[in-house]
N, C-alpha and C positions, 0 to 999 in steps of 0.2 A: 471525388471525381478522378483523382490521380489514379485509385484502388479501381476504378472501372474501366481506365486508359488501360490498365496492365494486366488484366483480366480481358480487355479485348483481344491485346495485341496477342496474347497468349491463343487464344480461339484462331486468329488467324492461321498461326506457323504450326496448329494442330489440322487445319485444315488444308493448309496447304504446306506440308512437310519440306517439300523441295524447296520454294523460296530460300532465299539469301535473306539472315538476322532482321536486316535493317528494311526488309521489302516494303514492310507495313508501315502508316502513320494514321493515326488516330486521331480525330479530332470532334471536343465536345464544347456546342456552343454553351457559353454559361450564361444567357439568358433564356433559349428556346429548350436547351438541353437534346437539340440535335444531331446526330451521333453522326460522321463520317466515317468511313476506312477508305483510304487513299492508299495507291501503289503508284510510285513513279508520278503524284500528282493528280493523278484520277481517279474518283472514285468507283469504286469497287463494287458491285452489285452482284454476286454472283450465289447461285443455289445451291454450291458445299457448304455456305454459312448455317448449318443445320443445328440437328437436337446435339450434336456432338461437342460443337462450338460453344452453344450454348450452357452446354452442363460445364466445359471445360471452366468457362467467364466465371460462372457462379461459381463456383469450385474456388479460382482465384481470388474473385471476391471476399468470399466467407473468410478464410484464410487473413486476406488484407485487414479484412474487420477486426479478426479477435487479437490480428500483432497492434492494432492501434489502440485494442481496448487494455491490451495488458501492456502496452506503451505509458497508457492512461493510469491506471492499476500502479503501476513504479513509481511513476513519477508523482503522484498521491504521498501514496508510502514512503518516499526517500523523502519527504520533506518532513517527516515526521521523527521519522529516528532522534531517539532522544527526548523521547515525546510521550506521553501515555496514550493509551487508547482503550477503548472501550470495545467487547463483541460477545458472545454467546459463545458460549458451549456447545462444538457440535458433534464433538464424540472422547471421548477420554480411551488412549489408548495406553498402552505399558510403556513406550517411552515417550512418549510427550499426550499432549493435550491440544488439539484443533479448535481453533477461536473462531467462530463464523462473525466475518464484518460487511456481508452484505453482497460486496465485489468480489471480494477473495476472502479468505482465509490466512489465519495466521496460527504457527506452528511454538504453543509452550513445550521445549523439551526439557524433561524430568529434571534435568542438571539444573534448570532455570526457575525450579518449582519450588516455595517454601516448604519448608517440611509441616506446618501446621495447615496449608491452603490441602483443599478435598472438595473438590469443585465436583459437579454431576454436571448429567447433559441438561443443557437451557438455562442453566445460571450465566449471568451477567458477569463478566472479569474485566477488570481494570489491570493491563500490565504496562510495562516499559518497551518500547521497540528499540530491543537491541541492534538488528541489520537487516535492511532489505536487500536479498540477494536477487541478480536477473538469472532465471533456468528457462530453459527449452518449454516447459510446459506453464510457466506465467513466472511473477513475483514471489519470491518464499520470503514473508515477514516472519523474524525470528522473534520473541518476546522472552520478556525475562520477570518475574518477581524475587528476584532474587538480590538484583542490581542495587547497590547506595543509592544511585541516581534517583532511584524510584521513588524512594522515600522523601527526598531531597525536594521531588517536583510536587509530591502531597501536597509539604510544606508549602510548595510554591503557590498553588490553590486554594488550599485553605487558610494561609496567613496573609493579608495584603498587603502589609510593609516588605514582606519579602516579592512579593508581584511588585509590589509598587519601584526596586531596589531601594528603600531605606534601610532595612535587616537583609545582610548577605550571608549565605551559606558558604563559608570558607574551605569546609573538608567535611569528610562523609564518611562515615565505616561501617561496617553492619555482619551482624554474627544472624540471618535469616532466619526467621520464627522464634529466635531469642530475646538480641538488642541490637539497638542500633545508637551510634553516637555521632552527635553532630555538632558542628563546632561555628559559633552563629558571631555575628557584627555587625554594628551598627553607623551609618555616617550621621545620625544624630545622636548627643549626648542624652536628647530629653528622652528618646523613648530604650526603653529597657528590651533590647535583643531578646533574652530568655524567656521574659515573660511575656511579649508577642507573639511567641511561638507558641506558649504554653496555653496562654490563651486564658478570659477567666473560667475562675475554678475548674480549670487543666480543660476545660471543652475543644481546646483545637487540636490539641493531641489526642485528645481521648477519641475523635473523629478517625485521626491517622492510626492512631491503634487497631481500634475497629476494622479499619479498611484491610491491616496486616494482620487481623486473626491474630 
């Protein structure tokens, strides 16, 4: 409603150029959804409200839309950082790789790239959302496989004492597509940090493995 109040008011002071800022008021019922233009308190009826006015409304309209949709878009995404996520392949370039997630897009650059990962276009990636920056043209989700953290939140997944906080991940290090080493604790004596992790006959790792190639 707000996006259509300033999309009108706009159509007016294109229509009538000379008016003073504040000439126009707009007014939309919210249950009938009937539109005034008032000046000076009265309504305005007048036949410059044309195809001009009109394309101008819609014009600011569209515009209002896609800032609220990439309003929507960030505010998604900032809440995730830190976070894994899941998208498609939608093109593999020379310095990064383009995650399709539906709404947007998310950018793996090379630097952020294990050296064993070889992803093609329409593969499925799981990464780390490094930073969602706000730019002029939407959200740029940065991602990383490369990050401790990532591996950190596997763990987090596939082991439930550490979901649960009974085994804590203390410190994180990680030599990418080599090793990684993690340094685990427990606030229960009875159960065995290391091999929670491990998982039987190493199945919780050998998962996390998998996952990092």
């Amino acid at each position: 409603v707000e996006a259509l109040r300033h999309a009108l008011i706009s159509a007016c002071r294109k229509s009538f150029p000379a008016a003073p800022e504040d000439a126009f008021e707009v007014q939309i019922d919210p249950n009938t959804f009937r539109i005034k233009v008032l000046s000076e308190g009265k309504e305005v009826d007048d036949p410059r409200f044309g195809r001009i006015a009109a394309q101008t409304a819609k014009q600011v309209i569209i515009q209002k839309l896609r800032e609220a949709e990439r309003d929507s878009i960030y505010s998604e995404f900032s809440h995730k950082q830190g976070d894994i996520v899941s998208g498609n392949v939608h093109r593999v370039e020379k310095k990064a790789i383009i995650i399709d997630f539906g709404k947007t897009e998310g950018i793996l650059p090379a630097r952020e790239q294990s050296p064993v990962d070889g992803f093609k276009q329409g593969e499925v990636v799981r990464a780390y959302v490094l930073e969602v920056k706000k730019t002029p043209k939407g959200p740029e989700v940065i991602l990383s496989r490369t990050h401790p953290d990532l591996v950190a939140k596997f763990f987090e997944m596939e082991v439930p004492e550490i979901h649960d906080g009974v085994v804590q991940i203390k410190a994180a290090a990680r030599e990418a597509g080599s090793r990684t080493k993690i340094a685990v604790t427990s606030s229960d004596e009875k159960i065995d940090c290391v091999g929670s992790c491990v998982g039987v006959r190493g199945q919780r790792v050998k998962n996390i493995v998998r996952e990092l190639n």
